[in-house]
C-alpha positions as CSV (number, residue, x, y, z in Angstrom):
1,X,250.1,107.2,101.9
2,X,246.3,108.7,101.8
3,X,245.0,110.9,98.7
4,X,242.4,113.0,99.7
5,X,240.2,114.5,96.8
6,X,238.4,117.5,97.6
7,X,235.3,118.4,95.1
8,X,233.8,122.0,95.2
9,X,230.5,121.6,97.2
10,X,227.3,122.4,95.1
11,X,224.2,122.3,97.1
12,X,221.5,122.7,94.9
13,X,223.1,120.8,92.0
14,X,221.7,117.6,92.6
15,X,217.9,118.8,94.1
16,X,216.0,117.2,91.2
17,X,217.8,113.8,91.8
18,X,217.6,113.8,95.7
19,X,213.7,115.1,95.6
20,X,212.7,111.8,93.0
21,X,214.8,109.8,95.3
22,X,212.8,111.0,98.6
23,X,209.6,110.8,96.2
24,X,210.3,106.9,95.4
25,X,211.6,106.3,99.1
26,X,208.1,108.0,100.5
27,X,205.9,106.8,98.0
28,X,206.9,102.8,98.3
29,X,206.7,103.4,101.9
30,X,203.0,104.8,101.4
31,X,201.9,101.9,98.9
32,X,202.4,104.4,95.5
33,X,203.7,102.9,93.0
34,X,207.3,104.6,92.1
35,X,206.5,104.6,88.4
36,X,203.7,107.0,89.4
37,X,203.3,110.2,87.1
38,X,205.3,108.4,84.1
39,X,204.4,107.2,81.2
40,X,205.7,103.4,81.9
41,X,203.6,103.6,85.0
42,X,201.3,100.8,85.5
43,X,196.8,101.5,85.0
44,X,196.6,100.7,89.2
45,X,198.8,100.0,92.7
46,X,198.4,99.0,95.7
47,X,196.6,101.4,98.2
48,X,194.8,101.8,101.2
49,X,192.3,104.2,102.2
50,X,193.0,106.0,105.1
51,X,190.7,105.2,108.4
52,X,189.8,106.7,111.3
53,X,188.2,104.2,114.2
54,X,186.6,105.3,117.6
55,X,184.2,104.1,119.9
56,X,181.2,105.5,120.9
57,X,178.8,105.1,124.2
58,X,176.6,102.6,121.8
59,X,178.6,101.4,119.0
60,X,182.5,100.7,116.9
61,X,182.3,103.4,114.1
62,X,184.7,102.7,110.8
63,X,185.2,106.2,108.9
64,X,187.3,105.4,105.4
65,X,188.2,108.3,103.1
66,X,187.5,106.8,99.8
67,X,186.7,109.9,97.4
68,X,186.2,108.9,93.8
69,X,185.1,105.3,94.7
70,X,182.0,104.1,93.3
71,X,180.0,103.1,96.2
72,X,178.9,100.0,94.1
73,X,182.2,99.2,94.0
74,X,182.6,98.7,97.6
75,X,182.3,95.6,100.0
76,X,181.9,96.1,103.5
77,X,181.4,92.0,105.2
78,X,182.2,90.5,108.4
79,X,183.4,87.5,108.8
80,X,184.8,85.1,112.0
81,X,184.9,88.5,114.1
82,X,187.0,90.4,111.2
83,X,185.2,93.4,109.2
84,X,186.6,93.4,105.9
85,X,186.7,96.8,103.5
86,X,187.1,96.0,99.8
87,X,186.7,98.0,97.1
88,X,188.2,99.4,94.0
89,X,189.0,103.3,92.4
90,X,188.6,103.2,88.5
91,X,189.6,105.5,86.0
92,X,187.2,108.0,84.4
93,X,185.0,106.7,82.0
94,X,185.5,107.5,78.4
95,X,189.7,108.5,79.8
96,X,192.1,106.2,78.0
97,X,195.2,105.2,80.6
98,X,197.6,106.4,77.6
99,X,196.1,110.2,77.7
100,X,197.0,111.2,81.0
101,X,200.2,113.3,81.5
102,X,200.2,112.7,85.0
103,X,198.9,110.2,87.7
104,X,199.3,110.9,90.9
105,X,196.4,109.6,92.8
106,X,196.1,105.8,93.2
107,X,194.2,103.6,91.4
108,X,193.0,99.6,91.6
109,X,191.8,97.6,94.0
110,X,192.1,98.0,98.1
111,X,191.2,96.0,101.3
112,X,190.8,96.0,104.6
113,X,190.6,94.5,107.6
114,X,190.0,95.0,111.1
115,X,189.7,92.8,114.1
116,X,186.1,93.2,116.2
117,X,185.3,93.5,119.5
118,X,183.2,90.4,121.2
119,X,180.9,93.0,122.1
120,X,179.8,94.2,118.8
121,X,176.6,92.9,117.7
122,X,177.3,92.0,113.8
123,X,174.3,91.5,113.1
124,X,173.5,95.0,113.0
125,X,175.9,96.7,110.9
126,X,175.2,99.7,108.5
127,X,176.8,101.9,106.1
128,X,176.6,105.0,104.9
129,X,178.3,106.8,101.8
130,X,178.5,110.3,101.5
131,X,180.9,112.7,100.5
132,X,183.5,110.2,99.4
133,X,183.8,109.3,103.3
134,X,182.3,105.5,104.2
135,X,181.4,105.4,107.7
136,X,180.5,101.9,109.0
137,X,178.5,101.5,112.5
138,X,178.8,98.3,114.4
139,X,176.6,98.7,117.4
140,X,177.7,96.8,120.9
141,X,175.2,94.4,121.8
142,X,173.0,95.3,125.2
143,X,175.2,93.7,127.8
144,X,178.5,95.4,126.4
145,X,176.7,99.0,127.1
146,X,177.6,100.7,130.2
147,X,175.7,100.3,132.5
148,X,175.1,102.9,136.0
149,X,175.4,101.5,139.1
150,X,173.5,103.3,141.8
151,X,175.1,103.7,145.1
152,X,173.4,103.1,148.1
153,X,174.4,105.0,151.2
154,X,173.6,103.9,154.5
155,X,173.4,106.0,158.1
156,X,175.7,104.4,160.2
């Protein structure tokens, strides 16, 4: 014989439970830490910043969101056909970790990394800061360019 329990169905009841649930769920998936915003949560996490990449006529061209980052706190280096991004967020100056009611934006070191082209010509890289965007141009070498092709036509 089967007992079947029925329990009245509150939908809203259980809101603040299921949204920290999603928030945890969401924010592991996203590299934030799931102690963020508490006061047990740790000074920094693992995070990436987010990247656009496109390709240009003349060149590869990196942009990073990294607002908030110190500049001198960034290293942009290529190595064995790999450009590497590392760099770090840090917390305010003269801002104590224990005096913040909430964190919600992410902290610590990041990297990273992304595989180059053999027609990028490394030895012409630059960077540019500015408004917390990074954008890093890796021209293609001469031979990589497009090149036109004129067409000859001929009377027959």
């Amino acid at each position: 014989m089967t007992v079947t329990t029925f329990r009245h169905w509150q939908p809203f009841q259980d809101t603040p439970a299921t949204r920290e649930r999603f928030n945890r769920l969401f924010g592991e998936a996203f590299g934030r830490s799931s102690a963020a915003g508490t006061e047990t949560g740790s000074d920094t996490r693992t995070w990436a910043p987010a990247v656009d990449v496109y390709e240009t006529e003349g060149s590869l061209v990196i942009k990073a969101e990294v607002p908030g980052v110190d500049p001198n706190h960034v290293e942009v280096r290529i190595e064995e056909n790999k450009l590497y991004l590392h760099g770090e967020r840090r917390f305010e100056n003269g801002l104590e970790r224990a005096k913040y009611r909430q964190v919600e934006r992410a902290y610590g070191s990041f990297t990273r990394s992304f595989v180059l082209p053999a027609s990028v010509d490394a030895e012409k890289v630059t960077a540019e800061y500015k408004d917390g965007v990074l954008t890093i141009t890796i021209p293609k070498r001469e031979e990589a360019k497009p090149k036109p092709i004129e067409i000859k036509v001929t009377a027959r």
